[in-house]
LOPA-49832 format. One line per 3 residues: number of its first residue (from 1); for each residue x, y, z of C-alpha. Coordinates in steps of 0.05 Angstrom, whole numbers, plus 5000, padded with zeros to 4 digits. Layout:
residues N
NUM = X/Y/Z ~ ... .
This chain:
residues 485
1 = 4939/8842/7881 ~ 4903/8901/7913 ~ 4950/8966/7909 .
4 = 4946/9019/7959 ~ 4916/9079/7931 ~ 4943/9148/7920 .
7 = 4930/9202/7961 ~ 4865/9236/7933 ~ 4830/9301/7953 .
10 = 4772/9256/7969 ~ 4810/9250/8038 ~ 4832/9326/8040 .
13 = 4848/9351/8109 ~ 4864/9414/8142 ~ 4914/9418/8195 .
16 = 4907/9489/8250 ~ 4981/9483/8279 ~ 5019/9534/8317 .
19 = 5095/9529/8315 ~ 5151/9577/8334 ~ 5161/9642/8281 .
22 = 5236/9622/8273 ~ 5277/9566/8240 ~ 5262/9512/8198 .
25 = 5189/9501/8225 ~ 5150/9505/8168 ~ 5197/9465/8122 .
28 = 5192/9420/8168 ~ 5117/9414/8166 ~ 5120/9394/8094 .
31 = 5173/9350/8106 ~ 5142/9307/8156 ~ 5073/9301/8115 .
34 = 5112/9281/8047 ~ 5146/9228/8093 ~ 5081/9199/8115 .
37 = 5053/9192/8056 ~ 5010/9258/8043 ~ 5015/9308/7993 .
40 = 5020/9386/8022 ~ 4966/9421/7975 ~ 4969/9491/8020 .
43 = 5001/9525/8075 ~ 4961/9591/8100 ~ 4983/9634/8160 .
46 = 4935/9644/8191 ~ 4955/9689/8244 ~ 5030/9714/8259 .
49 = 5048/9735/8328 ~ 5130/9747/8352 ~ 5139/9686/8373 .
52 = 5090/9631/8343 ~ 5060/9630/8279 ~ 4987/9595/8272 .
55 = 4990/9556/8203 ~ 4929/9525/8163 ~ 4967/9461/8119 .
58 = 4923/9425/8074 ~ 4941/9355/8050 ~ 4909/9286/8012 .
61 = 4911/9219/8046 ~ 4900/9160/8023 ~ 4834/9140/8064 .
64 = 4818/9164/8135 ~ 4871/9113/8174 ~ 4923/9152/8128 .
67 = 4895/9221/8152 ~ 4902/9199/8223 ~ 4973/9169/8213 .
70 = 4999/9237/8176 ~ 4962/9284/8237 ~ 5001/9236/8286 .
73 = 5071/9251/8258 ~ 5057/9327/8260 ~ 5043/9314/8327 .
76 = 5103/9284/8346 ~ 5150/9343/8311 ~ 5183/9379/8374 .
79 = 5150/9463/8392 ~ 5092/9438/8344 ~ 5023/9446/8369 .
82 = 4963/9416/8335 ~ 4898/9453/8351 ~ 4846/9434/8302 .
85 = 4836/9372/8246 ~ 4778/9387/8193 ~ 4766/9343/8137 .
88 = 4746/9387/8080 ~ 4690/9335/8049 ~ 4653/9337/8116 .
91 = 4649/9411/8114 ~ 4630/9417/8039 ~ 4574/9368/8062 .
94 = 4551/9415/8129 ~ 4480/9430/8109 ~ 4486/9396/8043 .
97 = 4502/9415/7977 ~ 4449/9442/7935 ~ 4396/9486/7959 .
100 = 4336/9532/7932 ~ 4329/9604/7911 ~ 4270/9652/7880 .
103 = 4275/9675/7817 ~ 4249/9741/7834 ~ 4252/9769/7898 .
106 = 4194/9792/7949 ~ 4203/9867/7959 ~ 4141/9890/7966 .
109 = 4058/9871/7959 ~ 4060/9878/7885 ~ 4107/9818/7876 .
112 = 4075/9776/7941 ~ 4009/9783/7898 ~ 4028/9759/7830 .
115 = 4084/9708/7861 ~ 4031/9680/7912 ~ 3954/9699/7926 .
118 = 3916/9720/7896 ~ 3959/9733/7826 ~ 3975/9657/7835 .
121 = 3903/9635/7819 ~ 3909/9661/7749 ~ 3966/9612/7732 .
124 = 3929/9552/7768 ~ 3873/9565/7722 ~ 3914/9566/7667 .
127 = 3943/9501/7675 ~ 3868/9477/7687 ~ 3844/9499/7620 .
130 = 3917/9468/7582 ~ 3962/9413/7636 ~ 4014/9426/7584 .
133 = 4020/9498/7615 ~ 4056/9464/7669 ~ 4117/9463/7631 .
136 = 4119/9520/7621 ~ 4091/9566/7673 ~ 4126/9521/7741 .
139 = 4194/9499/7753 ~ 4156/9429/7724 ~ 4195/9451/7665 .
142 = 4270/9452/7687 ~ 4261/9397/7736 ~ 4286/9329/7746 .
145 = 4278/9282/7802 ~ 4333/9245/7829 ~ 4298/9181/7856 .
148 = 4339/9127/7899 ~ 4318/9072/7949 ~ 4390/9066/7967 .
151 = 4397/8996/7948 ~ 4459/8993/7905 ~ 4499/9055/7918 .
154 = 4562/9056/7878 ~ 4623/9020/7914 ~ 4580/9026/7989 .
157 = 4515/8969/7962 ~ 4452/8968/8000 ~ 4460/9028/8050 .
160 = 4386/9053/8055 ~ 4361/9118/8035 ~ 4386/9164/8090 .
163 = 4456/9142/8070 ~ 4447/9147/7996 ~ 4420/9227/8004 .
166 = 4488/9257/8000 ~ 4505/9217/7938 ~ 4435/9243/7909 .
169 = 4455/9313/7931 ~ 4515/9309/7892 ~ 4472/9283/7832 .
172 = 4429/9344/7842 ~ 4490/9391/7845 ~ 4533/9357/7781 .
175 = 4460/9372/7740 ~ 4456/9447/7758 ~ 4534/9451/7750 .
178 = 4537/9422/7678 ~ 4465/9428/7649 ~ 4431/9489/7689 .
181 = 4376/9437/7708 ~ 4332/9442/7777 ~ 4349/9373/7801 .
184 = 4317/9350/7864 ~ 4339/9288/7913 ~ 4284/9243/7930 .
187 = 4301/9184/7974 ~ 4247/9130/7985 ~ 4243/9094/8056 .
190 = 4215/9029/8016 ~ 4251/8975/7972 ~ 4185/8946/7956 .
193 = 4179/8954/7878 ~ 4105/8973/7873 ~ 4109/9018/7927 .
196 = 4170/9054/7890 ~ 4135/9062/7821 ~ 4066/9082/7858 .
199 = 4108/9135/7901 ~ 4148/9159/7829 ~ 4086/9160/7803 .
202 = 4049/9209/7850 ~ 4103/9251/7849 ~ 4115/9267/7777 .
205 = 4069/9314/7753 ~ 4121/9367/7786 ~ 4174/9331/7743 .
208 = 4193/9332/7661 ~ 4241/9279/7679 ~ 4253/9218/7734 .
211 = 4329/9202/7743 ~ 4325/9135/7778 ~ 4400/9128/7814 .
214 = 4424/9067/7856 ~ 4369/9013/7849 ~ 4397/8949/7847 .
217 = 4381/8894/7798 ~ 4338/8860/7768 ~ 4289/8912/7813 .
220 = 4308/8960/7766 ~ 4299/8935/7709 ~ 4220/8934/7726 .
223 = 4208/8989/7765 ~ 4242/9027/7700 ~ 4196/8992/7649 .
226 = 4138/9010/7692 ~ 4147/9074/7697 ~ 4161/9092/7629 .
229 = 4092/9050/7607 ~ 4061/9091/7661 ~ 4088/9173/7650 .
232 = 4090/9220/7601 ~ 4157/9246/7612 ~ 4235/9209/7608 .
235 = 4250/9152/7651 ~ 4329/9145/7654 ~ 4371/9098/7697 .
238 = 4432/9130/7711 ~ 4468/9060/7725 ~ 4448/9027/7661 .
241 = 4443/9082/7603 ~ 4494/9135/7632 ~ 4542/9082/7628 .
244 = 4526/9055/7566 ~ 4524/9130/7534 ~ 4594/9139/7559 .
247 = 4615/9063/7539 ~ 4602/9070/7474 ~ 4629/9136/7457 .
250 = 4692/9117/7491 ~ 4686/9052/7449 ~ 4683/9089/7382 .
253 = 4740/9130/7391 ~ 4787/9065/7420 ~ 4772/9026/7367 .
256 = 4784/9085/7315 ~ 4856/9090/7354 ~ 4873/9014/7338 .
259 = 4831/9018/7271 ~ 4776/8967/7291 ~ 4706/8972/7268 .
262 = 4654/8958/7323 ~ 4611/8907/7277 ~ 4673/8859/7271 .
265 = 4704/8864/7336 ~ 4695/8807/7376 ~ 4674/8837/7451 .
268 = 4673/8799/7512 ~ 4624/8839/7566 ~ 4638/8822/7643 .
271 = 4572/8830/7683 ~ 4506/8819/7667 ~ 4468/8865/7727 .
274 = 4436/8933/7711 ~ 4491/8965/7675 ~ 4520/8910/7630 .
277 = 4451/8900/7612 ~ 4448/8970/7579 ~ 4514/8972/7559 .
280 = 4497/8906/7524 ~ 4429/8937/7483 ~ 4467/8999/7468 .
283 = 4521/8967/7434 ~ 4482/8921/7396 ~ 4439/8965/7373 .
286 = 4494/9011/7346 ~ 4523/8953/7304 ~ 4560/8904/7352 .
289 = 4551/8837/7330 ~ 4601/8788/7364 ~ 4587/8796/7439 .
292 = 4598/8747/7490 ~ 4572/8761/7557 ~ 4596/8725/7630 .
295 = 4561/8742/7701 ~ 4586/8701/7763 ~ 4565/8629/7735 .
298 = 4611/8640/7678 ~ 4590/8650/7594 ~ 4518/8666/7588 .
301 = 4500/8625/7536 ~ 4431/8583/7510 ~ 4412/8520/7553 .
304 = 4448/8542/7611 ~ 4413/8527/7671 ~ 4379/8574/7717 .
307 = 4375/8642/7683 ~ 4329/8695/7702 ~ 4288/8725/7648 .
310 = 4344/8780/7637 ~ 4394/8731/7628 ~ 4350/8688/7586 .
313 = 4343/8748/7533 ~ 4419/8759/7532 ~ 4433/8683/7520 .
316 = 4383/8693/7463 ~ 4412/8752/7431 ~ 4488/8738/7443 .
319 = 4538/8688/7441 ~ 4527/8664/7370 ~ 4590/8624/7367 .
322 = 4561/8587/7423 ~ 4611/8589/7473 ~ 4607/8566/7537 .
325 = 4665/8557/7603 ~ 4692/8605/7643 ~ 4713/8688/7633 .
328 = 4785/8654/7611 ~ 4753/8612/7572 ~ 4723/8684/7524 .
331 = 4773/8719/7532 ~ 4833/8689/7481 ~ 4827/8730/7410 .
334 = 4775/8782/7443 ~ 4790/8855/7409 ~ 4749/8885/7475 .
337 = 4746/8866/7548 ~ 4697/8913/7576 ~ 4677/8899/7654 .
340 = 4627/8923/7698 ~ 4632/8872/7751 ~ 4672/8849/7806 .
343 = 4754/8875/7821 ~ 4816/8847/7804 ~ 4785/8788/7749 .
346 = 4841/8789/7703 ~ 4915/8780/7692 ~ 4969/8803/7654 .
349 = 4966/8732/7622 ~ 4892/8747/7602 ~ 4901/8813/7577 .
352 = 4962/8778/7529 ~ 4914/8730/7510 ~ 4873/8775/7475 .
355 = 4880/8793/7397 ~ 4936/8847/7380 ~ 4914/8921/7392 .
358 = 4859/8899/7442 ~ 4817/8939/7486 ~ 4807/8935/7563 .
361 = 4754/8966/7595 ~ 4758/8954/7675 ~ 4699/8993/7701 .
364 = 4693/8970/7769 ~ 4694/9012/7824 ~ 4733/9032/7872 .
367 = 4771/8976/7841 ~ 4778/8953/7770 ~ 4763/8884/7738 .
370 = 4854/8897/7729 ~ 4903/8942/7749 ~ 4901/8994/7692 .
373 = 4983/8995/7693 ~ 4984/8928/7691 ~ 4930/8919/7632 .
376 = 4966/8971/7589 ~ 5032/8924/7580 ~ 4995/8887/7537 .
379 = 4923/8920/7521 ~ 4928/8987/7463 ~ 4880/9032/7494 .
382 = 4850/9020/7575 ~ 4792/9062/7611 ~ 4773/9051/7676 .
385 = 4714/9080/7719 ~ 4781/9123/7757 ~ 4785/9195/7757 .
388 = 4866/9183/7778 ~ 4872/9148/7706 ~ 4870/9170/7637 .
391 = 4806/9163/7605 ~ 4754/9161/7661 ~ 4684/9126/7638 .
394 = 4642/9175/7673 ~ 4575/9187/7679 ~ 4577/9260/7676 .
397 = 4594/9264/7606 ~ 4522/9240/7593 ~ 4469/9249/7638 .
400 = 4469/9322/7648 ~ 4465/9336/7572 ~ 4419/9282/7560 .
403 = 4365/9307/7604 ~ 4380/9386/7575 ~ 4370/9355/7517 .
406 = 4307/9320/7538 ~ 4270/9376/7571 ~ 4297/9425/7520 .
409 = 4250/9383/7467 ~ 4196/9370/7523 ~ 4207/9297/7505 .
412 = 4145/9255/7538 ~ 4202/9192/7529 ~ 4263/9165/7520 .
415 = 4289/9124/7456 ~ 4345/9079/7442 ~ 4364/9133/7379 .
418 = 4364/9180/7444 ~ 4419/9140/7476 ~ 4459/9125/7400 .
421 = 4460/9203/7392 ~ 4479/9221/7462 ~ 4537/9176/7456 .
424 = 4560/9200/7375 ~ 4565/9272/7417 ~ 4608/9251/7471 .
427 = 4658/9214/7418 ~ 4650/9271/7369 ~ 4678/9320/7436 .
430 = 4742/9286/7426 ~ 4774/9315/7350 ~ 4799/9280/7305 .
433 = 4882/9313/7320 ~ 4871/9300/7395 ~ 4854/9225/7395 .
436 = 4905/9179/7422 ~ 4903/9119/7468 ~ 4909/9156/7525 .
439 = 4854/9208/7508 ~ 4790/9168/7480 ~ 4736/9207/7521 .
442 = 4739/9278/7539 ~ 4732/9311/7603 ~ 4671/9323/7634 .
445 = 4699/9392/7646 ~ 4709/9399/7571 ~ 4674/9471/7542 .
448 = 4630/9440/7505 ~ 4614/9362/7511 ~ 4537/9382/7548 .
451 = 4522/9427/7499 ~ 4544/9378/7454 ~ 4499/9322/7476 .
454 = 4437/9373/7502 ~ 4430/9390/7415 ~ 4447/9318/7390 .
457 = 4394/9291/7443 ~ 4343/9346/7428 ~ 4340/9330/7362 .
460 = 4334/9251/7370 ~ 4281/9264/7429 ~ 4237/9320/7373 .
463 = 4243/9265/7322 ~ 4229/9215/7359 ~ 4168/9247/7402 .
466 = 4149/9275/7335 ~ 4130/9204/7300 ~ 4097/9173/7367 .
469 = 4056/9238/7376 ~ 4047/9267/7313 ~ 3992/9314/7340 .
472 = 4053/9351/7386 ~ 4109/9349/7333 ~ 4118/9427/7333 .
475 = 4124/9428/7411 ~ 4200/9413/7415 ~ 4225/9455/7349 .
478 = 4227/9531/7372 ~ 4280/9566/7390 ~ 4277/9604/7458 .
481 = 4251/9536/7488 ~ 4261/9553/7552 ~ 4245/9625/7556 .
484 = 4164/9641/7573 ~ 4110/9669/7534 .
């Protein structure tokens, strides 16, 4: 059953009323809100006069119906004017969120001429003689691009690229925030694969990194291996290896709660798109042997009839036990549930059904695979994709420090050991006298999980970069990496 959710300062509004300086006026203001439903998170004057008062009161709603239904019992309150509604998301979004500055200002000729022409020239040349140079001399090397075709945008689908822009602006703002990294949002007017990896392609010599966002599978899944055949710099899929990063690490630490080792535990994975395909590779290749994977048509298993060539490959390297059925069918004696699917898939009875001390995982968004109050009467430790739940699987924890880690070692790639080490440095944020059921991932505001994950993936990316391209193996291993010559 679908609950109603909790008032979030997703759908934070502020309320310009004027009501009468005396009596019980403003109590009553915060009264009538809590009554509807909101929470009061302010209450400003704003101007004070002898007889009326103006007052800014800011609340969270539930969705935008919610926000209308609080506003419309302020309005029926008696001497209570309401002059202005603003929802405070719009207005953070007026003009977007991110925007660019100059490092050095333009005061006078001098700078115009080594910032532009004809000082400019000299770098150009430069870069000529050594394309490396572009690393370091242009923004090339602080710079990611944030590419989306708008195709699979998390808990809206296929809403085209002028919709998906604020989402990629958020991206763009959550890099600089966390990792100090020039991200920039690139939507593409095309769904068309080639015509996505020729347009990435053209694009990226002003990039050390592509951060492909909200493709939907399997397109992914090629336009990804194309591009990382084609460039010289990372190729990461925020949908399947952010998720997997964060997966894991939260996976370690659950398991270490109920004192389960990951190469015994029998997993059953819910989804078999873009990121339960990654989720699935990470795991196995950190040691996760007994997997059992189920998409829409039930257990993916060998002989089953139908499967794409991504399905085909997790039939071949899963399911060993050979089962076949139904979700309910995998799930009795499971240690794990994880899901990155479809809402409200399980019951109480399944989560019961699973083997003492289990693990749920509902990662679907805006609603989970369960209820998490509902899994945790029976389940040891749950996560959900929630931010208004303990431990939140969220992206953030990985992908800023992956890619600080990345263009800190001016990595021309990204490897598996990339991922495995990105995730040990999230899991290793959470100490050893801190971890409990309810606290299996850290924060993404935690002081230092990027940092964290930025050295652990530096040094996977040097090592790593260092045996494919032995002739470069000194280029990621000095300090002062990002500081010029």
């Amino acid at each position: 059953m679908k609950t109603t959710p909790a008032p979030s300062i997703s759908y934070s509004i502020t309320i310009r009323l004027e009501v009468p300086s005396g009596g019980s006026a403003i109590s009553d203001l915060t009264t009538t809100v809590e009554r509807a439903g909101g929470i009061v998170t302010a209450l400003d004057v704003a101007a004070s006069g002898a007889d009326a008062l103006r007052i800014d009161l800011t609340c969270a709603a539930s969705d935008t119906e919610h926000s209308a239904r609080v506003v419309d019992s302020l309005r029926e309150l008696k001497d209570v004017d309401v002059l202005k509604v603003s929802d405070r998301t719009f207005l953070m979004h007026l003009g977007g969120v991110i925007e660019t500055a100059t490092k050095h200002p333009l005061r006078n000729r001098d700078d115009l001429s080594m910032i532009y022409t004809p000082g400019v020239a000299r770098i150009c040349q430069a870069i000529v003689a050594d394309k490396e140079d572009a690393r370091r001399l242009t923004v090339k090397r602080n710079s990611v691009a944030v590419v989306s075709d708008g195709s699979a945008v998390l808990g809206l689908g296929n809403i085209g690229p002028h919709a998906a822009l604020p989402v990629m602006e958020g991206k763009a703002a959550l890099f600089k925030s966390f990792a100090d990294i020039d991200a920039w949002p690139l939507v593409l007017d095309t769904q068309d694969v080639d015509q996505i990896v020729e347009t990435v392609a053209a694009i990226s010599p002003g990039f050390a990194g592509i951060n492909l966002e909200d493709i939907s599978a399997p397109r992914c899944f090629e336009i990804e291996a194309r591009l990382r055949e084609r460039l010289d710099i990372p190729v990461f899929h925020d949908d399947q290896h952010g998720t997997a990063v964060v997966v894991l690490a939260a996976l370690r630490n659950a398991l270490a709660v109920v004192g389960k080792d990951l190469d015994k535990a029998r997993i059953v994975l819910v989804g078999a798109g873009a990121a339960g395909t990654a989720v699935l590779k990470v795991l196995l290749h950190a040691g996760a042997v007994d997997v059992t994977v189920c998409d829409v048509q039930g257990v993916v298993h060998q002989g089953r009839e139908g499967m794409d060539p991504s399905l085909a490959w997790i039939a071949d390297h899963t399911n060993a036990a050979g089962r076949t059925g139904t979700l309910r069918d995998a799930l009795p004696g499971a240690d794990v549930f994880i899901g990155v699917s479809a809402p409200n898939l399980l019951t109480a009875e399944d989560v019961e059904a699973m083997a003492t001390d289990s693990i749920v995982f509902a990662l679907a968004n805006p609603d989970p695979e369960i209820d998490p109050a509902i899994a945790r009467r029976h389940a040891a430790v749950v996560a959900t994709g929630r931010s208004d739940y303990p431990n939140q699987i969220n992206n953030v924890l990985a992908f800023p420090g992956i890619f600080r880690g990345l263009l800190d070692a001016q990595s021309h790639g990204i490897s598996m050991d990339v991922l495995i080490a990105a995730a040990e440095a999230v899991a290793g944020s959470v100490a050893p006298d801190e971890l409990n059921a309810n606290y299996v991932v850290p924060s993404v505001f935690h002081p230092e999980v990027h940092q964290r994950v930025a050295a652990a993936v530096r040094a996977a990316a040097v090592a790593a970069d260092a045996s494919q391209h032995p002739e470069q193996a000194d280029h990621g291993g000095q300090e002062g990496q990002r500081d010029p010559r």
